[in-house]
VOGU-3710 file (C-alpha; in Angstrom, 3 decimals, decimal comma):
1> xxxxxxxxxx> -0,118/20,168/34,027  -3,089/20,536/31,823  -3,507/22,009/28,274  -5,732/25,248/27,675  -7,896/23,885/24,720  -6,807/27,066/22,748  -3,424/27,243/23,214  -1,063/24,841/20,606  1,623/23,233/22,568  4,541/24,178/21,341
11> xxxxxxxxxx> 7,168/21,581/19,492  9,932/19,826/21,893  12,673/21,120/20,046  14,821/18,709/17,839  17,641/16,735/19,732  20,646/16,897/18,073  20,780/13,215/17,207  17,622/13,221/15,789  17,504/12,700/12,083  16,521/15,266/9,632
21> xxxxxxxxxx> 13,729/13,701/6,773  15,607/13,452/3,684  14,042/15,022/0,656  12,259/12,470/-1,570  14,278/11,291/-4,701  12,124/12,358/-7,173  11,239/16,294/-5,629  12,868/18,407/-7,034  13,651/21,947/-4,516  12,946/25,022/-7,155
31> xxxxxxxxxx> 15,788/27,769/-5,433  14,066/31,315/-6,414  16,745/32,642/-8,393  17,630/36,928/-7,918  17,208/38,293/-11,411  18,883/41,264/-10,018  22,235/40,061/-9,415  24,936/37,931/-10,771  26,128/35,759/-8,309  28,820/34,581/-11,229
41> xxxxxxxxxx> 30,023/37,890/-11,654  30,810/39,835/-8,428  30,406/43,961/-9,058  28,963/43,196/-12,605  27,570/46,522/-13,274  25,658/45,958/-16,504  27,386/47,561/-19,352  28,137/44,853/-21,273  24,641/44,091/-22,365  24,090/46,919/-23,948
51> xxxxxxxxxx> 24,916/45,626/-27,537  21,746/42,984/-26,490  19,745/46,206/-25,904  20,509/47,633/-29,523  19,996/44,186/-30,928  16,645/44,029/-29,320  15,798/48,002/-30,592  16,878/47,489/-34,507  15,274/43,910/-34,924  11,875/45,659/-33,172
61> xxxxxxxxxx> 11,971/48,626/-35,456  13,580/46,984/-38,617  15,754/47,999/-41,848  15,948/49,993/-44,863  17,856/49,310/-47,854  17,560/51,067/-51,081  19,669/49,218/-53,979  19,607/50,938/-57,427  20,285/48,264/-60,516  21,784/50,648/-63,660
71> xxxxxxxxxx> 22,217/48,833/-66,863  21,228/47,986/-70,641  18,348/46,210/-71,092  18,599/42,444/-71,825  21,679/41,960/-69,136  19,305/40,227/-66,599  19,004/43,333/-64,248  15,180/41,983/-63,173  16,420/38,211/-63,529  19,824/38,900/-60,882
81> xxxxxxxxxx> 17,109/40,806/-58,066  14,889/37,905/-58,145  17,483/35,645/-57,778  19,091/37,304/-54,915  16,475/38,262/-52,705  14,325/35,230/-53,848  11,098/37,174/-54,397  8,949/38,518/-57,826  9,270/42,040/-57,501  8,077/42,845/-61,309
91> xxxxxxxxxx> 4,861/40,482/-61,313  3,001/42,635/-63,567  6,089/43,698/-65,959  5,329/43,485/-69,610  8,258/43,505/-72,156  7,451/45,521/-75,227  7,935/43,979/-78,941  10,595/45,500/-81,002  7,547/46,975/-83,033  5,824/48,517/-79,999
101> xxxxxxxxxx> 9,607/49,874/-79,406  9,443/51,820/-83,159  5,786/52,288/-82,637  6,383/54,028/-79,565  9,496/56,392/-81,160  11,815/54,984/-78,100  14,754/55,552/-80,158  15,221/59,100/-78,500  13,328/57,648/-75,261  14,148/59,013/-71,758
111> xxxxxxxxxx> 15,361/57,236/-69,015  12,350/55,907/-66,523  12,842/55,819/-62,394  10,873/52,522/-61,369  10,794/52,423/-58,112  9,562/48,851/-56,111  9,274/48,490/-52,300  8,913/45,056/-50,573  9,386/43,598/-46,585  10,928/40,606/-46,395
121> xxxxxxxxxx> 11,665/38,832/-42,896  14,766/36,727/-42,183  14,728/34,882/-39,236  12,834/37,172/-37,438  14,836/40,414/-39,109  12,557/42,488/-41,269  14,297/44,375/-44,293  11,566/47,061/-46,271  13,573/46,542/-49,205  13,546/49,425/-52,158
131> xxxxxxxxxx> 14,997/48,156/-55,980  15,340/51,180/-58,239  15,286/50,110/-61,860  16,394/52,743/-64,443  14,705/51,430/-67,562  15,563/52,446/-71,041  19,026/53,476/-69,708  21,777/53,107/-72,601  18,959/52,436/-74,769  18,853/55,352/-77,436
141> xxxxxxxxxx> 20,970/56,064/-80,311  21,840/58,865/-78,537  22,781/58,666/-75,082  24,358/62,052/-74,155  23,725/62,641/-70,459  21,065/59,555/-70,274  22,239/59,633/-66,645  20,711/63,406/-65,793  17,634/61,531/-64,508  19,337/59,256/-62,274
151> xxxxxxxxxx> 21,500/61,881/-60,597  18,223/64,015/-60,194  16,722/61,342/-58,236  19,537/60,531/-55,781  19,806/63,796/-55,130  16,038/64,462/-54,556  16,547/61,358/-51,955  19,075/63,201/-49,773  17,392/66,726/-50,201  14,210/65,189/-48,977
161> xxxxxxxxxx> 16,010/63,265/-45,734  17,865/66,497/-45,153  14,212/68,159/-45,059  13,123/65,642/-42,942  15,932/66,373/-40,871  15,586/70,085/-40,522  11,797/69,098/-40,272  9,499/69,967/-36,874  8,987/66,388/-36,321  12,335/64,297/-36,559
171> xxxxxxxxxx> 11,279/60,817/-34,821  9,854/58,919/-37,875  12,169/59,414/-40,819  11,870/57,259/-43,939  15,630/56,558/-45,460  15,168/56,777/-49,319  18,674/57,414/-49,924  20,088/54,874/-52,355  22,757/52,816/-50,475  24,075/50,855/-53,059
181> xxxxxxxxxx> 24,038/50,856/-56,658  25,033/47,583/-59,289  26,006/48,789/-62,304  25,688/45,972/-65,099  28,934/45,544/-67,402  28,180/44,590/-71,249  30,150/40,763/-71,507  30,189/41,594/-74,971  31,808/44,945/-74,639  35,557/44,138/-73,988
191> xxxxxxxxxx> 35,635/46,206/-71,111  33,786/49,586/-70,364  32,123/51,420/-72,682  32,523/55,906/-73,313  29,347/55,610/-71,419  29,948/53,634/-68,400  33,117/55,464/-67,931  31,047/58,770/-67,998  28,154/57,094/-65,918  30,535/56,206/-62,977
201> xxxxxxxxxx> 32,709/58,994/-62,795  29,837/61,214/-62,632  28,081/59,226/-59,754  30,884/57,523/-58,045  31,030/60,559/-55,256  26,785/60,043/-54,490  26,273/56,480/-53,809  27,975/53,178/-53,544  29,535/51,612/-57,096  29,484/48,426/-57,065
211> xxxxxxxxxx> 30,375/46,686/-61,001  28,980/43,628/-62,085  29,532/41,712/-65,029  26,421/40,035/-66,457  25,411/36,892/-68,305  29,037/35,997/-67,218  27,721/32,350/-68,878  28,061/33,632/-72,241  32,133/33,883/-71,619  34,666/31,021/-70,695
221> xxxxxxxxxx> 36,733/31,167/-67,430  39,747/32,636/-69,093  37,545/35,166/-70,902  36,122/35,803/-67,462  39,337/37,039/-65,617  40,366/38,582/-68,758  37,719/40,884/-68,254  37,824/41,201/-65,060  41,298/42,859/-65,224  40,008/45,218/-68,387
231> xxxxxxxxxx> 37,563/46,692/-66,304  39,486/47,254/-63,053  42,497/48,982/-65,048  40,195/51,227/-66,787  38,680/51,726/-63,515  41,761/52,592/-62,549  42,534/54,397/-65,248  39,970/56,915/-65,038  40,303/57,691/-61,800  36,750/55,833/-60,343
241> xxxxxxxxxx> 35,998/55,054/-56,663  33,909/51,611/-56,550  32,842/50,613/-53,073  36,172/49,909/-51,196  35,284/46,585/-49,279  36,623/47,511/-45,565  39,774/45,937/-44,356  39,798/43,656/-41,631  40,632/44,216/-37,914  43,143/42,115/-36,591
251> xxxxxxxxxx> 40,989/40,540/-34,001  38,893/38,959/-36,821  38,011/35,711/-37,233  40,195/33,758/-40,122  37,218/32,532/-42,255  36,537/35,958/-42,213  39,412/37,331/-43,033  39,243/34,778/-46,030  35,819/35,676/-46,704  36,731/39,184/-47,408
261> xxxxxxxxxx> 39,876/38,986/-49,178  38,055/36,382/-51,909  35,325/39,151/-52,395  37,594/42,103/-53,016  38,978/39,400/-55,616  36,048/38,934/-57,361  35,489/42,143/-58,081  34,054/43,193/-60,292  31,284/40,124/-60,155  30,749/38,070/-62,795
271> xxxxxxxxxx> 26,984/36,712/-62,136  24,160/34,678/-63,944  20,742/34,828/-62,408  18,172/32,416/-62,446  14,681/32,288/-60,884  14,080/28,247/-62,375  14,825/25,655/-59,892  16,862/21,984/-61,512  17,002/18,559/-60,883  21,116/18,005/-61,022
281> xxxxxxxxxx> 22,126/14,459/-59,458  19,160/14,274/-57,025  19,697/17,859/-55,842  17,362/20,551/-56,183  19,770/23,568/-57,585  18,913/26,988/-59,280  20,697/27,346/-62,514  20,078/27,556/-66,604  19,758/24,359/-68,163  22,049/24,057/-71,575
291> xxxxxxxxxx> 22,142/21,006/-74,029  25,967/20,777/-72,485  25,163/20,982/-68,957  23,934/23,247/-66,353  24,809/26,679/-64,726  24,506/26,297/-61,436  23,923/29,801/-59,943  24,843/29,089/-56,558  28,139/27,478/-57,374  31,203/29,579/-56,556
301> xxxxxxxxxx> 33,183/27,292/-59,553  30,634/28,163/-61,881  30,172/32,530/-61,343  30,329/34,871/-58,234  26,850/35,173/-57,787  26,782/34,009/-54,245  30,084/36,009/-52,919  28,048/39,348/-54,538  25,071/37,525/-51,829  27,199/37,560/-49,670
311> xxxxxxxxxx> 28,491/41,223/-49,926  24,898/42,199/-49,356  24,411/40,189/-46,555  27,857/41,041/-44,476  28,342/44,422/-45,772  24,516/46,133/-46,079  25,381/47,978/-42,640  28,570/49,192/-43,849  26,983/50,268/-47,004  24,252/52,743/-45,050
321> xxxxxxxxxx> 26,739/53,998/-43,113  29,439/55,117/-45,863  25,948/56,548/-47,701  25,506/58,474/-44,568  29,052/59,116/-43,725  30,482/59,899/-46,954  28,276/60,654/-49,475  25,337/61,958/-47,631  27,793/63,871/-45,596  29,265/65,563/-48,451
331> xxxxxxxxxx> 25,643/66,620/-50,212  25,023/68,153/-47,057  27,641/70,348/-46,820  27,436/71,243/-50,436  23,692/72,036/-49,754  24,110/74,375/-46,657  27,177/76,063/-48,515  25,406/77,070/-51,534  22,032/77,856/-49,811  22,158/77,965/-46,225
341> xxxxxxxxxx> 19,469/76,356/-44,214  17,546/73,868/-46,112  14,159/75,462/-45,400  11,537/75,647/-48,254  8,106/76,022/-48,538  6,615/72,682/-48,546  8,591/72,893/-44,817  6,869/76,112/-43,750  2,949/74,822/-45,060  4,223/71,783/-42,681
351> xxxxxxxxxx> 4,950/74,130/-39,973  2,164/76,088/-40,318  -0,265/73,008/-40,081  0,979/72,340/-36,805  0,253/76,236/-36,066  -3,125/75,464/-36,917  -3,770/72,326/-35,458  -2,389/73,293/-32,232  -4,673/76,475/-32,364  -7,490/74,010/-32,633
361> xxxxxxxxxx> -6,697/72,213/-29,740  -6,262/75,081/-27,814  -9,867/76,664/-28,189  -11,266/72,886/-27,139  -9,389/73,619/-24,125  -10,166/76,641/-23,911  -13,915/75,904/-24,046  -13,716/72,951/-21,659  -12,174/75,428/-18,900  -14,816/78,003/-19,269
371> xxxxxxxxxx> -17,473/75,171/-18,662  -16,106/74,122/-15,442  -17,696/75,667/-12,317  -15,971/77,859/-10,023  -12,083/76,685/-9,233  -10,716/73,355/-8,453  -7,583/70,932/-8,890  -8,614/69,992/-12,175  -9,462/73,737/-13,752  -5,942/74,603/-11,886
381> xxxxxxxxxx> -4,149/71,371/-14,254  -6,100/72,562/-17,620  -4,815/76,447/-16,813  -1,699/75,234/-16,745  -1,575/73,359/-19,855  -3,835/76,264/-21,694  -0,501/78,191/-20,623  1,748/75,589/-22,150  0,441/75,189/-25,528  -0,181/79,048/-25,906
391> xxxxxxxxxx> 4,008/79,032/-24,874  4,270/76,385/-27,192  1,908/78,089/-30,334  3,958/81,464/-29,827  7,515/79,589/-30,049  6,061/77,534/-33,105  5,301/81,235/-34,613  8,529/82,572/-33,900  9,767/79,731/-35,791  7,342/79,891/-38,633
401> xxxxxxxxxx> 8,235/83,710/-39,106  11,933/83,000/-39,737  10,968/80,214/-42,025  8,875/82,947/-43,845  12,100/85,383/-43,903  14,483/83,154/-45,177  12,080/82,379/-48,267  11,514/85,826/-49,065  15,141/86,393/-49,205  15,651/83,565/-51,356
411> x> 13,279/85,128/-53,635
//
């Protein structure tokens, strides 16, 4: 039987005792995986990886973390930031002479808001990090209601993000709110002063109290916890709410457990900050050198500056969210009780921007429509969205005229 030239004869088919080729030792056969399906996990819906999917969202979009540092000056406010977030965030900070002080008449001076805003990345996590320094605080001979300042300006932090909340355009909101707020302890005081008992008590239901004792190297370790105790039964005494470190859920891990119960020990925290880096034993440490020895500031033996690290670093989430549970939470009703809806003017010249700039667009359109010939699929699409904005321009309107009313009654 012959062969057509373009036909292929087809294969004999494979006896059954014929051998299969092996696969070559060294090839290696890539199986196309389904990236679809878990073969692992039989009716695996997917729910579980939503905490990935958050993860994912925060790290792309980042944090924001406003700590406020209250205090006399001298008690290493600047020094203890430095140290802790290892960055110069006062490069250009000049301290005055004692003449330039008398010069200046500071003896009756007011309490400054310095406000400083830096990013720093962590592995990937970016923080926009904003220190609030209250120069001159405690300062004056004087110092009846030094604090009126820094009320004002935790205050004007949650009425703006409550404006920006009632606000037209709610997707990009900057969080300006202080979160947490150090307030430096005299070593040389024996416990609180009239005016950090009146300081506290008066801010202790707006943001997060957190005490700290500084230069804690200037007192002995019995000295230490002596003070320590002073300050927590006065702060007892008078009735104060510091930040309540969270208890623990049962499911925790032990070092954690631990790790938590020798913070709320060391409260308040007895620090020493230090930005100069030490030669000790062949080991590069961060301390104050003394002609008896050094201060290591990263030593738990020698102060608590790295368990108050570590409350910033294992707590700053539960710190925004008692600021915007608690304390934010509580402004906000306040607010609305005393004077209803939080609408003022600088939010009705916002509104009436977007009146304006939506008007604008609106003629364009117009224009473009009347310069297309006759009728078509595209002049039917641009009708359509003419008749959308103009919807959209009389709702904004509607809106902007209650905005108006409510001022007026105000008035």
């Amino acid at each position: 039987m012959s062969t057509s030239p373009y036909i292929s004869p087809l294969p004999s088919p494979r006896s059954p005792t014929s051998p299969i080729s092996p696969v070559s030792p060294g090839r290696h056969v890539k199986v196309k995986k389904n990236p679809f399906s878990n073969p692992d996990l039989p009716g695996y819906v997917g729910f579980a990886n939503l905490p990935n999917q958050i993860h994912r969202k925060s790290v792309k979009r980042g944090f924001e973390f406003t700590l406020m540092v209250v205090g006399e000056s001298g008690l290493g406010k600047s020094t203890l930031i430095n140290t802790l977030f290892l960055t110069d965030l006062y490069p250009d900070r000049v301290l005055p002479s004692a003449q330039a002080c008398v010069d200046e008449k500071s003896i009756s001076k007011t309490v400054k808001i310095d406000v400083s805003t830096v990013e720093i990345e962590e592995r990937g996590v970016k923080v926009r990090l904003t220190v609030v320094d209250t120069p001159g605080y405690g300062d004056a001979i004087d110092n009846t209601d030094c604090f009126q300042s820094i009320i004002q300006y935790i205050n004007d932090q949650f009425e703006r993000y409550l404006q920006d909340e009632s606000g037209l355009n709610r997707r990009h909101i900057v969080d300006n709110r202080v979160h947490c707020c150090f307030y430096f302890i005299n070593p040389a005081g024996h416990g609180l002063k009239p005016l950090d008992i009146q300081f506290m008590k008066q801010l202790h239901n707006k943001v997060n109290i957190v005490p700290v004792i500084a230069k804690a190297d200037t007192l002995t370790k019995q000295e230490v916890q002596k003070l320590k105790r002073k300050v927590l039964d006065e702060i007892g005494e008078n009735d104060i709410h510091i930040y309540p470190l969270p208890d623990c859920d049962t499911d925790e891990e032990e070092d954690y457990k631990e790790q938590v119960r020798q913070l709320k020990e060391a409260v308040p925290f007895a620090v020493v900050g230090s930005t100069t880096v030490l030669d000790v034993g062949g080991k590069k440490v961060r301390g104050r050198q003394y002609p008896w020895g050094v201060i290591e500031v990263e030593n738990p033996s020698h102060c608590d500056f790295i368990k108050l690290r570590c409350l910033l670093g294992t707590h700053m989430q539960d710190l925004t969210e008692v600021t915007q549970d608690v304390h934010y939470e509580n402004y906000r009703s306040e607010r609305l009780a005393k004077g209803g809806s939080p609408i003022t003017s600088a939010a009705a010249v916002a509104a009436n921007n977007s009146i304006n700039s939506h008007g604008n667009s609106v003629t364009v359109a117009k224009g473009k429509l009347s310069s297309l010939p006759g009728t078509g699929p595209e002049k039917d699409r641009m009708a359509m969205e003419l008749e959308e904005k103009e919807a959209q321009i009389r709702r904004m309107q509607e809106m902007m005229a209650k905005m108006q009313a409510q001022l007026q009654d105000k008035k």
